[in-house]
ZARONU-784495 format. One record per residue (C-alpha): residue in one letter; x, y, z. Coordinates in steps of 0.1 Angstrom, whole numbers, plus 5000, padded with zeros to 4 digits. Example, Ala and Ser with C-alpha at 12.3 -4.5 7.8 and 13.67 -1.06 7.14 Angstrom:
2
REC|A|5123|4955|5078
REC|S|5137|4989|5071
//
This chain:
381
REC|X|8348|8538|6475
REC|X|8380|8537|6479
REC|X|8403|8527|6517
REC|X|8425|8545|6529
REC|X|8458|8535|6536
REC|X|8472|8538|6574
REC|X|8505|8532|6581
REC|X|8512|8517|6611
REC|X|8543|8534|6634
REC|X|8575|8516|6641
REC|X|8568|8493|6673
REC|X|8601|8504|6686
REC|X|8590|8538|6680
REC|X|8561|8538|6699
REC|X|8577|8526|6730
REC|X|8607|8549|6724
REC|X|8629|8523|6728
REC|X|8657|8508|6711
REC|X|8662|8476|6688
REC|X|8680|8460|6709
REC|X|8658|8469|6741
REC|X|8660|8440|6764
REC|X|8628|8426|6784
REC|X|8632|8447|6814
REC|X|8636|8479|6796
REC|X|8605|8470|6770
REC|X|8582|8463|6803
REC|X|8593|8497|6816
REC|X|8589|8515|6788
REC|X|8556|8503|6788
REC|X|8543|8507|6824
REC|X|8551|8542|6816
REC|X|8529|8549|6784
REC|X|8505|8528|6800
REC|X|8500|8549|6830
REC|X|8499|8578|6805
REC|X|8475|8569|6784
REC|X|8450|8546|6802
REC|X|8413|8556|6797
REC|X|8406|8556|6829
REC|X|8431|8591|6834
REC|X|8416|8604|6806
REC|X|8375|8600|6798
REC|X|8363|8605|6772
REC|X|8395|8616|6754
REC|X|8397|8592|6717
REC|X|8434|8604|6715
REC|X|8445|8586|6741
REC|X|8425|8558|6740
REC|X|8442|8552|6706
REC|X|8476|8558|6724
REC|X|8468|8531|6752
REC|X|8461|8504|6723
REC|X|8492|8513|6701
REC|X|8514|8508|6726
REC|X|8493|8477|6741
REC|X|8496|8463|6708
REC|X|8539|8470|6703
REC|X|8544|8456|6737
REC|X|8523|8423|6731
REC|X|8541|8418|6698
REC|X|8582|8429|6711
REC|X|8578|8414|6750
REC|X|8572|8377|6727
REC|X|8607|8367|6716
REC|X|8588|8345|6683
REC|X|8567|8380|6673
REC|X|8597|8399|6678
REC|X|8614|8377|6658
REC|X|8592|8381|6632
REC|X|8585|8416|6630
REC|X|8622|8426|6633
REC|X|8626|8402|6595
REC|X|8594|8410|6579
REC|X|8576|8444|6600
REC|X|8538|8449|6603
REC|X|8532|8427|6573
REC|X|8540|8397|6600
REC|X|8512|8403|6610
REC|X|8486|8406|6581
REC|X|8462|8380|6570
REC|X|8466|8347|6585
REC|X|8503|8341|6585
REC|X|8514|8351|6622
REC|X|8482|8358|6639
REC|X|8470|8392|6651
REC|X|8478|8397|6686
REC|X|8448|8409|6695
REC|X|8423|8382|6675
REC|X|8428|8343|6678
REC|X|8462|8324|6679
REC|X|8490|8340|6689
REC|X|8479|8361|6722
REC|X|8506|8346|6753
REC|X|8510|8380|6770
REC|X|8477|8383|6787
REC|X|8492|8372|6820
REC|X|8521|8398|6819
REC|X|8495|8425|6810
REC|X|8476|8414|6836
REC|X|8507|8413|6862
REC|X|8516|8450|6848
REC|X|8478|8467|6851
REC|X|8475|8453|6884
REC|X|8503|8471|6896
REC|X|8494|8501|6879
REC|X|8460|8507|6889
REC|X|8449|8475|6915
REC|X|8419|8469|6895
REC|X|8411|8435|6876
REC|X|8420|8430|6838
REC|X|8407|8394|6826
REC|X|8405|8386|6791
REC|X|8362|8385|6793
REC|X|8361|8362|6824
REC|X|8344|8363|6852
REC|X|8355|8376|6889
REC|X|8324|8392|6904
REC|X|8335|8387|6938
REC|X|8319|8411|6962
REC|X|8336|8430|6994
REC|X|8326|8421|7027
REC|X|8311|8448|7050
REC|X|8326|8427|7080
REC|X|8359|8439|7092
REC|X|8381|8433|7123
REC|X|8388|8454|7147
REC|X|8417|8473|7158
REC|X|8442|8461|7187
REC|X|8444|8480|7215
REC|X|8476|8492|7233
REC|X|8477|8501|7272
REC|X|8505|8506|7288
REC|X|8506|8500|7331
REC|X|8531|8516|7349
REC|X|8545|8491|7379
REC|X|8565|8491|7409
REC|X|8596|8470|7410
REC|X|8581|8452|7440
REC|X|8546|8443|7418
REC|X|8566|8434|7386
REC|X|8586|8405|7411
REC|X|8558|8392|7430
REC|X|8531|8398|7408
REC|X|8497|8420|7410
REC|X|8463|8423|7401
REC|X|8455|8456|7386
REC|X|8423|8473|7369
REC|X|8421|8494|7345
REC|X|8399|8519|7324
REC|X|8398|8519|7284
REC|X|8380|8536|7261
REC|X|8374|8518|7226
REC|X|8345|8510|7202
REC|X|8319|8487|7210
REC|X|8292|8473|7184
REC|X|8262|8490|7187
REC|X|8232|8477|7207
REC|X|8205|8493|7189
REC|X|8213|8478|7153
REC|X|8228|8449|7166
REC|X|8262|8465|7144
REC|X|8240|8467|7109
REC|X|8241|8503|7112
REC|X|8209|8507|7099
REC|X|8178|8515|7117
REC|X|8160|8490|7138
REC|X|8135|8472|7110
REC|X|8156|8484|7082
REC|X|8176|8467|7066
REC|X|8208|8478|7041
REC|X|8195|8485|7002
REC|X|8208|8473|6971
REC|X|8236|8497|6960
REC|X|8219|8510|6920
REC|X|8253|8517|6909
REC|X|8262|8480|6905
REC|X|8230|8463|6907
REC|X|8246|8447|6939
REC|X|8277|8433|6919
REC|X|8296|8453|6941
REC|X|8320|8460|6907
REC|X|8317|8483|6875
REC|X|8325|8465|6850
REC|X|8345|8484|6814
REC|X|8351|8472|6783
REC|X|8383|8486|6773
REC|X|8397|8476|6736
REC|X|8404|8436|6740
REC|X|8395|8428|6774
REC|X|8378|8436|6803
REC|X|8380|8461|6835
REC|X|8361|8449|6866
REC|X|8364|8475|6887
REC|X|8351|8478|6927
REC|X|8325|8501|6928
REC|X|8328|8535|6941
REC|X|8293|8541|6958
REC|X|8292|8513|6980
REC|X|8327|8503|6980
REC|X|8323|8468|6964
REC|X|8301|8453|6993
REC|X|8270|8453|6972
REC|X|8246|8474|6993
REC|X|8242|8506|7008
REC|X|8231|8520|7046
REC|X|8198|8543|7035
REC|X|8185|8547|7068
REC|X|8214|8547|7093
REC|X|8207|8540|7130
REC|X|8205|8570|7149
REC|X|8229|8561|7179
REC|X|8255|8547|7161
REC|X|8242|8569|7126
REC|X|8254|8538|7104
REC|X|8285|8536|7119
REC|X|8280|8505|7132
REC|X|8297|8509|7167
REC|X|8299|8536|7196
REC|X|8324|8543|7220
REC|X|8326|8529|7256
REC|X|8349|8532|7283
REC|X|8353|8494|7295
REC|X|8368|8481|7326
REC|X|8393|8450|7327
REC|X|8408|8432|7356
REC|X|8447|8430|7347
REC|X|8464|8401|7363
REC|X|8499|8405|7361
REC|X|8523|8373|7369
REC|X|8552|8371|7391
REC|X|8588|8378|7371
REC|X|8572|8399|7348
REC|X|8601|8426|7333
REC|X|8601|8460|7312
REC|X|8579|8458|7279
REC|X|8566|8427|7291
REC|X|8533|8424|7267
REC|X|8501|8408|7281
REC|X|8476|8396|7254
REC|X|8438|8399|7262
REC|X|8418|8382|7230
REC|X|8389|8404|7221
REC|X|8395|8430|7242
REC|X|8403|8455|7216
REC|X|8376|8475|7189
REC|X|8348|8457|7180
REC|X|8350|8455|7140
REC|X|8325|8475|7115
REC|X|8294|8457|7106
REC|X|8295|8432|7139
REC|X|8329|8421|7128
REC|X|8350|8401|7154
REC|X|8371|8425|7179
REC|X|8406|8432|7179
REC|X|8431|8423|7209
REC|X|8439|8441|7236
REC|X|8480|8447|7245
REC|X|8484|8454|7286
REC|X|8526|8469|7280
REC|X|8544|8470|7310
REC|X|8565|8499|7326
REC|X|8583|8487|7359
REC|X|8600|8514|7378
REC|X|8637|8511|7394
REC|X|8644|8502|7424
REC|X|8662|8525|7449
REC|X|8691|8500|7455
REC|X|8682|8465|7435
REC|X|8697|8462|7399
REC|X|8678|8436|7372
REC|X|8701|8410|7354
REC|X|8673|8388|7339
REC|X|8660|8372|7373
REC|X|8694|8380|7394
REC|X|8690|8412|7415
REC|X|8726|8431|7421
REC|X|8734|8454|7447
REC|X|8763|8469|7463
REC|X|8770|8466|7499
REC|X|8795|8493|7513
REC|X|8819|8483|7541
REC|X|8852|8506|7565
REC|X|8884|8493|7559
REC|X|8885|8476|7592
REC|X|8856|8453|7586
REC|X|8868|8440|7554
REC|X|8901|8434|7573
REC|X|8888|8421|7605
REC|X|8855|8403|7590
REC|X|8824|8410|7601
REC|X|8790|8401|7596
REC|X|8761|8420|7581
REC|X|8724|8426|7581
REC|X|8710|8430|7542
REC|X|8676|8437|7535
REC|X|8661|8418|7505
REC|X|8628|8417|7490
REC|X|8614|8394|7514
REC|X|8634|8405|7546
REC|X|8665|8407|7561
REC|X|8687|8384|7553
REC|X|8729|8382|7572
REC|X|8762|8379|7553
REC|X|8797|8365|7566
REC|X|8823|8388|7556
REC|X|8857|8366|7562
REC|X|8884|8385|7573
REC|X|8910|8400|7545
REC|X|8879|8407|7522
REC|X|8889|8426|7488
REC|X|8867|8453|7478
REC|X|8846|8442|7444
REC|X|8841|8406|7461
REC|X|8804|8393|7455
REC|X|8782|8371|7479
REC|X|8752|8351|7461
REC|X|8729|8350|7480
REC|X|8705|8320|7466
REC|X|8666|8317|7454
REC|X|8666|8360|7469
REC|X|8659|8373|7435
REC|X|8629|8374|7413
REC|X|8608|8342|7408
REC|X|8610|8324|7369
REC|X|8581|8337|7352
REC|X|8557|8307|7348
REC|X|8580|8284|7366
REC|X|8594|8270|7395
REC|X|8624|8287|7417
REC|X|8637|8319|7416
REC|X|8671|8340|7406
REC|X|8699|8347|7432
REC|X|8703|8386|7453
REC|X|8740|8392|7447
REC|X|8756|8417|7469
REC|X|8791|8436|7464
REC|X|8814|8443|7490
REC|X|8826|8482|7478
REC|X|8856|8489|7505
REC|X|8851|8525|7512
REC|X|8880|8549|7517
REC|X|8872|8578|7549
REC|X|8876|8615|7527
REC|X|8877|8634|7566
REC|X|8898|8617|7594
REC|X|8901|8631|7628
REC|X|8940|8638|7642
REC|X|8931|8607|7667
REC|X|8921|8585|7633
REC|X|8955|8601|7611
REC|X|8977|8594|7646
REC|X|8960|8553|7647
REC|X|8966|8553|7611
REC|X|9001|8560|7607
REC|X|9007|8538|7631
REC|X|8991|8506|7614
REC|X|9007|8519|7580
REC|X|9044|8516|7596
REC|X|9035|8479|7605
REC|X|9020|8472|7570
REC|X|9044|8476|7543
REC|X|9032|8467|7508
REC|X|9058|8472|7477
REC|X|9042|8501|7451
REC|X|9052|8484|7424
REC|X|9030|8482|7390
REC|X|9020|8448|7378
REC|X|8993|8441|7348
REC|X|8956|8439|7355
REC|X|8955|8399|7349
REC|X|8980|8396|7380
REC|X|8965|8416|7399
REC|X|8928|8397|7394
REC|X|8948|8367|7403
REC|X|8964|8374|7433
REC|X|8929|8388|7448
REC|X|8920|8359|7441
REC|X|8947|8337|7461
REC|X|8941|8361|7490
REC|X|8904|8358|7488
//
């Protein structure tokens, strides 16, 4: 009886590419019919399965510069008998790795050409971290405070001991797989492992779950922890507790536990790393008689010497006032500035006194540039 002749489409054809297509453009092409045409989008349908392996076939023979070189001179027949070497039997196969590279960004499944790769899933997972976030006073965040606090999170389960079956059961063999924990498809010249569906590639399956935890594994627990929060701590300050956080599925090891830190303002105090600011308001006659003053810092009252002729803006530093180096020695500095404050209401007594000291101090209005002015304030002070 007689064959049948089949002729074979144009490889550039069937990628819809041109000639002169470079590398990138043939591996795009590609990925796209690939996608298309992949059995596992379309069971059971023969069409495209033959799709898939045309353009498997034009891609393995154009993305290898020496094939491509020898199908551009001499076409299919390059490939017939034992000259060149089909690329799907014996010699002349080198683009399983960049098939492989390309399905496994398509689909995440495993191509091999026949190998092995029966690796199964682990049930065991970690848990999730834990955020809690502790609202402070100014005062706790600088000296430090122990706090404690309520949390609700998933605990493994006593009764199954986090198997999350129940007690003197233990987890069957998933049938699907035969316990392979992968499905494994022959598709044209190699083979799809992929994980299985049913028990999600661990290999076994939960047939009698535990009725307080019903195969989940863990419950939910409110838990109490004792926060111990350091002196010098700041805003968003984070505080790690290992293995405070959700217990993982199956007994797996628990997740961490973040204590964030919210520290309120002060009514007075400004933060500059471990330097406190504040601004100390003084009359005109005290910065130009001098005086001394009572300030009240965060661990009493503490005096400053205002010298006579004081400008307003001037700081005092007062030193180891502030907050304390977080775990270290010493502390920052409290500094304080002097803000001269000009009277809005005057009595006719105060206008009368005022006019008076104005006719004895005469100061020329003339303009000079900011830089001048900083440095004669500071000859004066």
């Amino acid at each position: 009886m007689a064959t049948a002749n089949v002729t074979k489409l144009d490889f550039y054809e069937v990628l819809s590419v041109s000639r002169d297509a470079n590398d990138q453009e043939l591996k795009t092409a590609y990925r796209k019919l690939a996608m298309q045409y992949h059995p596992d989008r379309n069971p059971g349908d023969h069409a495209a399965e033959e799709k898939f392996k045309e353009c498997s076939e034009a891609y393995q023979v154009l993305s290898d510069p020496d094939k491509r070189a020898a199908y551009d001179r001499y076409g299919h027949a390059a490939f017939n008998g034992g000259g060149g070497g089909n690329p799907f039997t014996g010699g002349g196969f080198g683009g399983a790795q960049d098939l492989g590279d390309i399905f496994g960004d398509l689909f995440g499944e495993m191509f091999n050409m026949g190998g092995g790769g029966n690796r199964k899933a682990s049930r065991v997972q970690r848990g999730r971290d834990l955020r809690y976030d502790l609202t402070l006073e100014f005062e706790e965040a600088v000296f430090g405070i122990e706090k404690e606090i309520t949390i609700r999170r998933m605990e493994t389960c006593n009764d199954c001991k986090g198997s999350g079956a129940a007690k003197g059961k233990a987890a069957a063999t998933c049938t699907q797989c035969g316990g392979r924990g992968q499905q494994r498809f022959q598709q044209g010249f190699f083979s799809v492992a992929r994980t299985c569906t049913v028990c999600g590639g661990t290999g076994t399956l939960i047939v009698d779950p535990c009725s307080t935890c019903r195969g989940e594994t863990r419950v939910q627990t409110e838990h109490k922890i004792l926060v111990k929060v350091p002196a010098g701590v700041e805003q968003d300050t984070r505080i790690r507790y290992q293995g405070e956080g959700e217990a993982g599925k199956f007994a797996g090891p628990a997740g961490d536990l973040y204590v964030v830190l919210n520290v309120k303002a002060h009514k007075f105090f400004e933060r500059d790393g471990d330097d406190l600011h504040c601004v100390m308001p003084i009359s005109f006659p005290q910065a130009a008689l001098g005086t001394e003053l009572e300030i009240q810092t965060l661990e009493g009252p503490a005096s400053i010497k205002v010298p006579e002729g004081t400008q307003s803006g001037r700081e005092f530093k007062l030193r180891g006032k502030g907050v304390p180096h977080l775990n270290a020695h010493g502390k920052g500095d409290l500094i304080v500035q002097i803000r001269v404050q000009t009277p809005t209401k005057l009595s006719r007594a105060q206008k009368d006194l005022l006019r008076q000291l104005g006719d004895t101090m005469v100061v020329e209005n003339t303009p000079t540039s900011p830089g001048l002015f900083e440095k004669v304030k500071e000859i004066f002070s």
